[in-house]
Structure formats: structure tokens, C-alpha cells
C-alpha positions in Angstrom: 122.4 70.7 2.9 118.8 69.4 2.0 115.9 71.1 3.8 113.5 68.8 5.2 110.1 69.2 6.5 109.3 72.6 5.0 105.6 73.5 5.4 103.3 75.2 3.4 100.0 76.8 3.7 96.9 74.2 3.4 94.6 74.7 0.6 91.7 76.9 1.8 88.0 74.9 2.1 85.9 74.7 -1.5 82.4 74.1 -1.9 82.8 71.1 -4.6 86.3 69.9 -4.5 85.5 68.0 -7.8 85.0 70.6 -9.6 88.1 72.5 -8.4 90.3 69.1 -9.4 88.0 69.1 -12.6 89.3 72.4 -13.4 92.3 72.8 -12.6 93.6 69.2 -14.0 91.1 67.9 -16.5 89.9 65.2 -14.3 86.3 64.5 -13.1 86.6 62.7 -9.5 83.4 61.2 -7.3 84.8 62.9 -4.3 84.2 65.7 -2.0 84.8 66.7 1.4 88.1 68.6 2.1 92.1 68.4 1.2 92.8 65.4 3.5 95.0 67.6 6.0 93.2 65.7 9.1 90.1 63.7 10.0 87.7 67.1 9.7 89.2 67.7 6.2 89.3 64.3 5.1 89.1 63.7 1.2 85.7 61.9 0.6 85.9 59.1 -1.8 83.0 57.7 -3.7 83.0 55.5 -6.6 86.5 55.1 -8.2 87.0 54.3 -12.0 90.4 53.4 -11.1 92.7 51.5 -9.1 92.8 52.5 -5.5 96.7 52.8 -5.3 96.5 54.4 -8.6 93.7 57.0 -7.0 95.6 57.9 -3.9 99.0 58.4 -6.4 96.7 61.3 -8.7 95.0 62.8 -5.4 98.2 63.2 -3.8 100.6 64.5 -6.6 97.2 66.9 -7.3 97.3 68.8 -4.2 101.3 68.3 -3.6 101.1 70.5 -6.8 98.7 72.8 -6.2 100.2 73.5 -2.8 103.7 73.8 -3.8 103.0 75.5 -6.8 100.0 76.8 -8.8 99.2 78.5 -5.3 101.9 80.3 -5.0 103.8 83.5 -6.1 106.4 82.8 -9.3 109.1 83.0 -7.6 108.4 80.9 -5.0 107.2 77.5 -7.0 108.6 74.5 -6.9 108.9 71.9 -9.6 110.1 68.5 -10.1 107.8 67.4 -7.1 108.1 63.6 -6.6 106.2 61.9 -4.1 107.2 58.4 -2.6 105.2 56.2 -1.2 106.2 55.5 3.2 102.8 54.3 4.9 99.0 53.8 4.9 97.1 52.9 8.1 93.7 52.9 9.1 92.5 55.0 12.2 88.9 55.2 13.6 87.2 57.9 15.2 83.6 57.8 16.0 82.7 55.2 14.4 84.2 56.3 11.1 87.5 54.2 9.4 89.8 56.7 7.8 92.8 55.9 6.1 95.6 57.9 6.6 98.5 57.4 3.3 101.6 59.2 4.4 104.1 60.2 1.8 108.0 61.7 1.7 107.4 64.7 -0.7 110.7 66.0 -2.7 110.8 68.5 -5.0 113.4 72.4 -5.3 112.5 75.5 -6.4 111.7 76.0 -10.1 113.6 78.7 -10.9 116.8 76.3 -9.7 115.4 73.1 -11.3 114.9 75.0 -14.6 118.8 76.1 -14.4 119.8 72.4 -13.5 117.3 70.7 -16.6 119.5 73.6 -18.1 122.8 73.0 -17.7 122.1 68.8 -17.7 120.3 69.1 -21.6 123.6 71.5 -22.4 126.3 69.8 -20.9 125.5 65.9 -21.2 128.1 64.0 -22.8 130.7 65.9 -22.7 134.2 64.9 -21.3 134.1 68.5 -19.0 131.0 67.3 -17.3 131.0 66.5 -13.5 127.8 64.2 -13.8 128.1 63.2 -10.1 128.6 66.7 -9.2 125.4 68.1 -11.0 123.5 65.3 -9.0 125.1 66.2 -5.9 124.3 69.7 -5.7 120.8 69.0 -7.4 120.2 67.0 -3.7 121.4 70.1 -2.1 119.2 72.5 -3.5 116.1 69.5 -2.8 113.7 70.2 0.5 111.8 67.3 1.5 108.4 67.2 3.3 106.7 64.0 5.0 103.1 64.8 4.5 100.1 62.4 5.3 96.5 62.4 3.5 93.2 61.4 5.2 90.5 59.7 3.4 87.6 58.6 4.2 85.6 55.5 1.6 88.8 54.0 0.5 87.7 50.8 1.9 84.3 50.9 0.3 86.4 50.6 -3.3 
């Protein structure tokens, strides 16, 4: 049965969120603020060098990964963490537009993903393999998570 709307701990406040993305993952972002978890820690967005769509994709897939798994002990990471795209809409609170992307999170624990990549790299191809039936407990062992980002500037991009 897959588990939906498992939680996980937000990501504590940082001084300089752009450096944290910076060093974790390479990439230098004009942003700051907080994580996006709600309208007090909305993600700050300043000048983009990219698309917007392509901006919210990174951001989101960035802290989907820290929070499901460089945070986290080894044996309870996740991998194969896909987000998909369910609904942006624009709220206002004093006087400020935020926009709020919502996303349906999928991903299963890494030490089970690892033994699936396993057994589909040794097993493809041959006659013996139940193709439908890896696939079918691969959804089984997937939890799903519907998890919405704040953001505040989007519109100014």
C-alpha cells in the first residue's frame, strides 16, 4: 500500500539561505528569506537568471532533497524523489502577494530503491522477469507527500 502524506521535519532557519544552496548544490541564487514552509518563512526571490517555472522546479527539488535526504540519518533517506507539478496561486497578506506552488512529492527509501535499480539493471530482458510486477511493488514501497512552497518576488521576474 503506498504511504501518502508522510511529513518530515522543516529545515531549521539560516542566516544566508544562498549560501546554504551555494554550498550544498553548486548553485549561486539572488534569494533569501526562509524555506517557503508558510508566509513567515517565505523563499525571497530577487533577480532570476532563469526561467521562473524552471526556478520554482530547482528550488523545490533542492529542499525536497535536503529534507528527505542529506538531513537525515542513512538509513532513513530517501531517493528517487520526483516532484510533479499540482497548483500555483497567489494569496495576499498585508499588503504583500505571495505565491504559493503546491507539488505531489514521490519518492521510497534508498536502501529499497537501491535494491529495486538492483534487481531491474540485473534482471532486464530476461524471459523470467515479471516487469509489471517489479513496477508494482516499486509503487508499494513509494510514500507520497503534497507539499506547497511560499514565495514572495515571483511576480517581480
Amino acid at each position: 500500500m503506498m504511504k501518502t502524506n508522510i511529513e518530515f521535519q522543516t529545515l531549521p532557519v539560516v542566516d544566508d539561505i544562498s549560501e546554504v544552496i551555494e554550498d550544498v548544490f553548486g548553485v549561486k541564487l539572488d534569494i533569501n528569506g526562509g524555506w517557503g514552509y508558510d508566509n513567515t518563512s517565505a523563499l525571497i526571490v530577487g533577480k532570476l537568471d532563469t526561467d521562473v517555472d524552471q526556478f520554482i522546479d530547482m528550488f523545490c527539488n533542492m529542499r525536497a532533497n535536503i529534507e528527505m535526504n542529506l538531513t537525515l540519518e542513512e538509513q532513513d533517506r530517501y531517493a528517487g524523489i520526483n516532484l510533479s507539478f499540482k497548483e500555483s496561486k497567489e494569496f495576499e497578506i498585508n499588503n504583500k502577494v505571495y505565491d504559493i506552488v503546491s507539488f505531489e512529492i514521490t519518492a521510497m527509501k534508498e536502501t529499497v530503491y537501491s535494491q529495486f535499480i538492483k534487481e531491474y539493471k540485473e534482471n532486464y530482458g530476461k524471459q523470467e522477469f515479471d516487469l509489471s510486477e517489479h513496477f508494482k511493488k516499486r509503487k508499494e514501497s513509494t510514500v507520497t507527500r503534497y507539499v506547497d512552497y511560499w514565495f514572495l518576488g515571483l511576480r517581480d521576474n
